[in-house]
C-alpha positions as CSV (number, residue, x, y, z in Angstrom):
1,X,-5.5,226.1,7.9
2,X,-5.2,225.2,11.2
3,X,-3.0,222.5,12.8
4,X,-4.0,219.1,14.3
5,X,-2.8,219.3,17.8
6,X,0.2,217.1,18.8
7,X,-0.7,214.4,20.9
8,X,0.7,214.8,25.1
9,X,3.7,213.0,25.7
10,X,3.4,209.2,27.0
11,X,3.2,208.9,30.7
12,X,4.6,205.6,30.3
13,X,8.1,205.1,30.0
14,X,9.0,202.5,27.3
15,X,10.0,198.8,28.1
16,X,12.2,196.7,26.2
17,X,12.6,199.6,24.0
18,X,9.3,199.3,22.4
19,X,7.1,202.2,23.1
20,X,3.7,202.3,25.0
21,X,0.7,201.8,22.8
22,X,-1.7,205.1,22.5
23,X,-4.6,205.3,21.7
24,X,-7.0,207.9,20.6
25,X,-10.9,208.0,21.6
26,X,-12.3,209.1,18.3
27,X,-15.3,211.8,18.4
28,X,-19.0,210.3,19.1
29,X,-21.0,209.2,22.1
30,X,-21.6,205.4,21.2
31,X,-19.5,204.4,24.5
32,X,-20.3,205.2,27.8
33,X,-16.9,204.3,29.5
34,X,-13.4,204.5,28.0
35,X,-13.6,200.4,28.9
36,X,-16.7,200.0,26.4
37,X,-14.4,201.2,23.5
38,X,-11.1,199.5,24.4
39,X,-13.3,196.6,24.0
40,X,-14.8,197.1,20.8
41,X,-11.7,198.3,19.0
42,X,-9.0,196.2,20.4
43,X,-8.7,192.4,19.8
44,X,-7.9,191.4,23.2
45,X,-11.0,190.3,24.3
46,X,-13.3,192.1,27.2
47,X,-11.5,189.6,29.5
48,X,-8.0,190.9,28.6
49,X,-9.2,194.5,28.8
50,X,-10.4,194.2,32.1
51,X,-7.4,192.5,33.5
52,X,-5.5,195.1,32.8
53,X,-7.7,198.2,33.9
54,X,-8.0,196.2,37.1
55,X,-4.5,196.0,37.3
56,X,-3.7,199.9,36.4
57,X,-2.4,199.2,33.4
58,X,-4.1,201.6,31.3
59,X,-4.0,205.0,32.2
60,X,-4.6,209.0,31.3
61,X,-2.2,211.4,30.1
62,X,-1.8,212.3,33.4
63,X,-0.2,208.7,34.4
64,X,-3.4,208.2,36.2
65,X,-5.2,204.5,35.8
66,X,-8.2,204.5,33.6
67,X,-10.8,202.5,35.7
68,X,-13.8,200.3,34.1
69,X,-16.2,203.1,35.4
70,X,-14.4,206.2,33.3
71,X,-16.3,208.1,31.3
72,X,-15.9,208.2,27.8
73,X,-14.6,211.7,26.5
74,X,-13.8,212.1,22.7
75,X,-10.0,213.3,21.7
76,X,-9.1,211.6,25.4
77,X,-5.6,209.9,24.6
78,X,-5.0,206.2,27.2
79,X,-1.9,204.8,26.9
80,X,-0.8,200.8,27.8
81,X,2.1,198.1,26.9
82,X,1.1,195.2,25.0
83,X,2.4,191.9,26.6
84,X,5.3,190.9,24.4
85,X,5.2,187.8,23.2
86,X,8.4,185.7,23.5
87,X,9.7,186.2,20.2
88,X,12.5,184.1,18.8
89,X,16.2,185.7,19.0
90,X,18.0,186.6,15.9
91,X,21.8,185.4,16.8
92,X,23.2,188.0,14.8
93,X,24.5,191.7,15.6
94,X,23.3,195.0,15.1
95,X,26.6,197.1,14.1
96,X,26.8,201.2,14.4
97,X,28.4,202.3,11.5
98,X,28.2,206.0,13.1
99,X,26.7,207.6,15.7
100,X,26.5,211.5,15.9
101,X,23.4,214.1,17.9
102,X,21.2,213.8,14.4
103,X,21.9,210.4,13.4
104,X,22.8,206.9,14.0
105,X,23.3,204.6,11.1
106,X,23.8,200.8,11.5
107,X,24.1,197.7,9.4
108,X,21.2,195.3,10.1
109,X,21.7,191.8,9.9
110,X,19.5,189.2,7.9
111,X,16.5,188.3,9.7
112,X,15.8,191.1,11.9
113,X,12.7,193.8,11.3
114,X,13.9,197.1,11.4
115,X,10.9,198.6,13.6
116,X,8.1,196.9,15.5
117,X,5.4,195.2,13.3
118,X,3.4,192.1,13.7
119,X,5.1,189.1,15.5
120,X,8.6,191.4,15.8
121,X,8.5,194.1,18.5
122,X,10.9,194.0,21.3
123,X,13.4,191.6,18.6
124,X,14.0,194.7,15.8
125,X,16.8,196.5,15.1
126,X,15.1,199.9,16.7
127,X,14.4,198.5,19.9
128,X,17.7,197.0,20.1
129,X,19.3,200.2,19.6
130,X,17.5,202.0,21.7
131,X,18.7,199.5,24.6
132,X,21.8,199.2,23.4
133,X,22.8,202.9,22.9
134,X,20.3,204.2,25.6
135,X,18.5,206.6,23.1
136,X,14.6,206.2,23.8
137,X,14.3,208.9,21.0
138,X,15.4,206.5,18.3
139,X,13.3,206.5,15.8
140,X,13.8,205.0,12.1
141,X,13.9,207.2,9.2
142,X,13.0,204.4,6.5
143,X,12.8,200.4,6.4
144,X,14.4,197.5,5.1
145,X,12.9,194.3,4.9
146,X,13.5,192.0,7.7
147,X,15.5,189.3,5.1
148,X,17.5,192.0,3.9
149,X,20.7,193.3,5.5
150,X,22.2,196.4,5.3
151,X,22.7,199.9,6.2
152,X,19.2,201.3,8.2
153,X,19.4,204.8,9.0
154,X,17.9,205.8,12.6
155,X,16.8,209.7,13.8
156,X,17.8,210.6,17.1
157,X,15.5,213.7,17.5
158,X,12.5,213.5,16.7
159,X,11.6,216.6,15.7
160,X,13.8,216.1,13.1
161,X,12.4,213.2,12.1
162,X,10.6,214.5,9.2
163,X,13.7,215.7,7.6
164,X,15.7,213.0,7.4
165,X,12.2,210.0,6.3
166,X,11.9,212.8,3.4
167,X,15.1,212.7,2.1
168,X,13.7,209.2,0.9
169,X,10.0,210.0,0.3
170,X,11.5,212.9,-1.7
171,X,14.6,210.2,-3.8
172,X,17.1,212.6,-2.4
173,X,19.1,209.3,-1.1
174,X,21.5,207.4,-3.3
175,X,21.2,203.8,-2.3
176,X,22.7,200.9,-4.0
177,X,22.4,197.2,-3.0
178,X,24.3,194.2,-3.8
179,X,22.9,190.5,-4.7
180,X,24.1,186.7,-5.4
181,X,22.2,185.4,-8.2
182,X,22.7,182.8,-10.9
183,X,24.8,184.0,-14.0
184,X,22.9,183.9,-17.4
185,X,25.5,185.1,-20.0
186,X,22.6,185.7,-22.6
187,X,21.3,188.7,-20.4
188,X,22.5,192.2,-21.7
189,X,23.8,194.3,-18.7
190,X,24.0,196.8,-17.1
191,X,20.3,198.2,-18.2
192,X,17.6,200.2,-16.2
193,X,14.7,197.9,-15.7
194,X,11.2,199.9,-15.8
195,X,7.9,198.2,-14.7
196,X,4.5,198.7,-12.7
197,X,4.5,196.6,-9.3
198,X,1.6,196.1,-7.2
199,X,1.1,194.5,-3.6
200,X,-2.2,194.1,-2.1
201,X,-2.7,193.4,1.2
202,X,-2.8,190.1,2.3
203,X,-0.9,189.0,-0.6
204,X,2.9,188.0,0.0
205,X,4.5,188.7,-3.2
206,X,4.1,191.6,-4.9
207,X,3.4,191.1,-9.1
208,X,4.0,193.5,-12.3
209,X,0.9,194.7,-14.4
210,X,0.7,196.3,-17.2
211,X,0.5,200.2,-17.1
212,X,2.3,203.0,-16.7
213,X,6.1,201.8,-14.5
214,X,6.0,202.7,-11.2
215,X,9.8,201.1,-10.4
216,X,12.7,201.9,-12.0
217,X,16.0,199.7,-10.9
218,X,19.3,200.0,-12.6
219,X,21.3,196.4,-12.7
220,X,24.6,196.2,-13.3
221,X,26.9,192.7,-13.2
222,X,29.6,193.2,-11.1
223,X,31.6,190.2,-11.4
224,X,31.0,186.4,-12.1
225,X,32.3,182.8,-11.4
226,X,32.6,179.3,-12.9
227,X,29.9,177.9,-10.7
228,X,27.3,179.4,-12.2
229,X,26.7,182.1,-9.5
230,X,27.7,186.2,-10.3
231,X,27.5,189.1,-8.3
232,X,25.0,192.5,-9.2
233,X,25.1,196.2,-7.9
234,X,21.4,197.5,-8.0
235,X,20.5,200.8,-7.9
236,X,16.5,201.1,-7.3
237,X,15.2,205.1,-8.4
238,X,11.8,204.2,-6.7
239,X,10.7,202.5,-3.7
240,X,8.3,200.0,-4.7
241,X,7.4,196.6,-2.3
242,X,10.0,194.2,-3.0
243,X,11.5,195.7,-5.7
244,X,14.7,194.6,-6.5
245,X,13.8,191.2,-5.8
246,X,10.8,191.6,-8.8
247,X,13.0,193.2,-11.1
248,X,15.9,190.7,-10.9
249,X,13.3,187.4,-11.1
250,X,11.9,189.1,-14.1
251,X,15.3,188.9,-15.9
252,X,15.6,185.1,-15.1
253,X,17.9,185.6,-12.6
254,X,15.9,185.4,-9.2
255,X,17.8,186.3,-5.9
256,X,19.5,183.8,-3.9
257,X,17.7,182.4,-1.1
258,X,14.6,184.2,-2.3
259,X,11.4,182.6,-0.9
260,X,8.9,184.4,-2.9
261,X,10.4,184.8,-6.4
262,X,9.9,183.7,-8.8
263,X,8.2,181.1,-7.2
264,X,6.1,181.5,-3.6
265,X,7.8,178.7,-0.8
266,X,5.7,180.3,1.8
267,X,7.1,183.1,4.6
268,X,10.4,182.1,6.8
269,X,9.7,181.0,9.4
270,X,11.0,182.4,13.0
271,X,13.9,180.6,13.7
272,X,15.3,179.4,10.7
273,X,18.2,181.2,9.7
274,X,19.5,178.8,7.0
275,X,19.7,180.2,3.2
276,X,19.6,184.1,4.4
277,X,18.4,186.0,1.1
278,X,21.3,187.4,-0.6
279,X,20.7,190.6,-1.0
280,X,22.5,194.0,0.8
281,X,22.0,197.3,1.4
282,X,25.5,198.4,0.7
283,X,25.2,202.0,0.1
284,X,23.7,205.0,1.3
285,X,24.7,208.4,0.0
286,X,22.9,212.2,0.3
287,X,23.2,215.6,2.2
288,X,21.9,215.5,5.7
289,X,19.2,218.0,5.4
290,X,20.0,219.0,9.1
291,X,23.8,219.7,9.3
292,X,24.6,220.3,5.6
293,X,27.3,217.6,5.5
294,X,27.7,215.0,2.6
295,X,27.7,211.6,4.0
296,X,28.2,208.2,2.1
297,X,28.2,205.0,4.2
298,X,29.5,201.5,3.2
299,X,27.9,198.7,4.6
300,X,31.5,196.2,4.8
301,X,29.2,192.9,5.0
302,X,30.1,190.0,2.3
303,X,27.6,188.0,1.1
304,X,27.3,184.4,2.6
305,X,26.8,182.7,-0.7
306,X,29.7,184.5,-2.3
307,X,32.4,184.4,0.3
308,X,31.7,180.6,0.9
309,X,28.5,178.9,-1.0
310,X,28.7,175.9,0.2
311,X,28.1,176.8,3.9
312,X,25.2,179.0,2.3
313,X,23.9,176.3,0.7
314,X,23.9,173.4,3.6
């Protein structure tokens, strides 16, 4: 079976750490000019596209500007930067927890995305990274969501990309996370939580069904206080949306600072960083499929709500 061929490298350096969009031209002759199809498939707006092919902003895997006379040719690759918005600044630090040629690993804060997506592109943890430690290779070898903090681990080479993202596709990662969450003495722990969870598109919370479990999280109480609050180590076994924070609002004990569950408040918006959700990434553990060695990082955050809830909760 033959192999797609990889695509040229971008002609286009990146800017702000946030790579160059690319762009395909799929096979079939219903465009005349590479303008015509820009037009159709992108969301700009002809007027948008047109500035910027006036302007030389779009060009050929040669570097060369695409004008609004080329010709269309199928499999021809164009390459631009979007116009970055002015996205909202998340005051808090991206930390390197260790830095070698195969990896970097770093502990993300609350409120930052870990990769471009949506309203966050130049403001993630990967294109801060990549300005921050000069590495235009960076690339991210798994996700956390942008309320969550914690360890994120970051590929510097990308051809060996693929073997550290399927350390995770394959489970071959031990992770364990930390949360604040109210105390209910009546709940039986530590047990292993099993359920099906389902997110459809468009939908911000993710739900359980019946049918056959598709997430498996282990909970375990880890110590508790006399104000009603205690302290959890999860350990998920699968990588479902939103998991942990299903799991632990299905056993009556929903995640601090939570805006989905168990009941929806709407997204956070950009800006407010009051009530960060108090879960962590705390712990990453496996063998780095590239070196051989045995790596296990700590994430030394403490959660707000636990250290001092009453500066959580104003």
């Amino acid at each position: 079976m033959s192999r797609r061929t990889p695509p040229p490298p971008s002609p286009l350096p990146q800017r702000e750490g946030v790579d160059p969009v690319r762009v395909r031209l799929p096979a079939g002759n219903a465009w005349a000019t590479v303008r015509d199809h820009l037009v159709a498939r992108l969301a700009a707006g002809a007027g948008v596209i047109d500035a910027m092919l006036d302007a030389g902003r779009i060009v050929d895997a040669a570097g060369r500007p695409v004008s609004r006379g080329t010709a269309y040719v199928p499999g021809m690759y164009v390459w631009f930067h979007r116009e970055l918005a002015d996205e909202e600044q998340v005051p808090f630090e991206v930390d390197v927890l260790y830095r070698d040629e195969h990896l970097v690993v770093a502990d993300k804060p609350h409120f930052l995305a870990t990769t471009p997506r949506g309203s966050h592109v130049a403001e993630t943890a990967l294109a801060r990274l990549r300005r921050q430690l000069g590495i235009p290779t960076l690339g991210a070898a798994h996700r956390l969501d942008r309320l969550t903090a914690g360890l994120v681990m970051f590929t510097v080479r990308p051809e060996e990309r693929g073997a550290y993202q399927s350390l995770f596709s394959g489970r071959r990662v031990a992770k364990e996370y930390e949360a604040v969450a109210p105390y209910e003495p009546a709940l039986d722990l530590p047990r292993t939580v099993r359920s099906r969870i389902v997110k459809e598109r468009g939908v911000m919370a993710a739900r359980e069904v019946e049918g056959e479990p598709n997430a498996v999280s282990d909970v375990e109480l880890l110590e508790r206080r006399g104000d009603g609050l205690a302290r959890y180590r999860l350990r998920p076994h699968t990588g479902q949306t939103h998991q942990l924070r299903v799991h632990m609002s299905t056993l009556g004990v929903p995640i601090l600072g939570d805006p989905l569950y168990p009941v929806v408040t709407g997204p956070v918006a950009d800006g407010d960083f009051r009530r960060p959700l108090q879960l962590l990434a705390r712990v990453l553990e496996f063998t780095d499929p590239v070196t051989g060695r045995e790596h296990r990082f700590v994430s030394p955050r403490v959660l707000q709500a636990w250290s001092s809830y009453e500066e959580w909760a104003e």
